[in-house]
N, C-alpha and C positions, 0 to 999 in steps of 0.2 A: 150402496152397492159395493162390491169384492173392488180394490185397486187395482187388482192383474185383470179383472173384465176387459177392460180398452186392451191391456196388450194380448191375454187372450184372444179377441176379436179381431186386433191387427193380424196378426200372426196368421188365424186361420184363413182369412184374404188373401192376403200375399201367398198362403201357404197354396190355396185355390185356386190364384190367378195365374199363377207362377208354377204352380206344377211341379214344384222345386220338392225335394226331398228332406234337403237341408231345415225348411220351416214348416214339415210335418214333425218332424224330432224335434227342433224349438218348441212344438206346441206340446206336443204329447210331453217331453219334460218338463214344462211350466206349469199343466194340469195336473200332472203327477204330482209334481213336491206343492203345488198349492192344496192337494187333495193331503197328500201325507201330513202337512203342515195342521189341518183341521182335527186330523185324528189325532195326532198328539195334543194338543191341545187342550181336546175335550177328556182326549183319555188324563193326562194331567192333573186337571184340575179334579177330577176326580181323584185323584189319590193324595192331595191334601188334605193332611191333618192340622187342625191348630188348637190353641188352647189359649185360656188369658186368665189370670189372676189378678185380682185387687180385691184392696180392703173393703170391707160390707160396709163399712161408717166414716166418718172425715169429718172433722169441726173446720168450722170456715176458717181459712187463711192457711192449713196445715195442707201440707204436701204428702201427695197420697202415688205410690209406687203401684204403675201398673208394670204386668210382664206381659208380653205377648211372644208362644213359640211355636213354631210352625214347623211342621213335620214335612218332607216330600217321603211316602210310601212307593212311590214307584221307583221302576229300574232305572228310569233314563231321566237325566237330570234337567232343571230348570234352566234355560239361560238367565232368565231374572226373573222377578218377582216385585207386584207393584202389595203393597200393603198401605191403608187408609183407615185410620180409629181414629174415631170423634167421640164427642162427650156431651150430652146436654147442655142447649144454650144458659139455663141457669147455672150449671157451674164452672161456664170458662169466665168468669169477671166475679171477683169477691164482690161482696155486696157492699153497700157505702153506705 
């Protein structure tokens, strides 16, 4: 489940039992930029582009150069970016 649920949830309690105006605005801002927060997101990852290059062949023991380069096609920029390449259990240990 969403992390902001529970404060979402407080919020509109308090905002309910209280009457208060002050934590109808708390809520409606914390649904909004949680809601903005998703669109970006998805719109994002959508406009990734990537690419990778390496050698077709490699004899055992020789070190083999990959590239990997990653495009953002969109307007609005990443705050970061996690990236994860792996390789076939047979060729991370030369053979013995």
């Amino acid at each position: 489940m969403n992390d902001l649920f529970w404060l979402i949830l407080l919020l509109f309690v308090v905002a309910a039992a209280l009457r208060n105006e002050l934590f109808f605005y708390l809520l409606y801002v914390v649904v909004g930029l949680q809601l903005l927060a998703r669109f970006w997101l998805r719109r994002s990852a959508k406009r990734l582009a990537w690419r990778r290059s390496a050698p077709t062949a490699a004899f055992p023991g020789e070190r083999a150069e990959v590239a990997i380069e990653v495009q953002n096609t969109g307007l609005l920029p990443l705050p970061w970016l996690t990236l994860t390449e792996s390789i076939p259990a047979g060729l991370r240990n030369p053979p013995t």
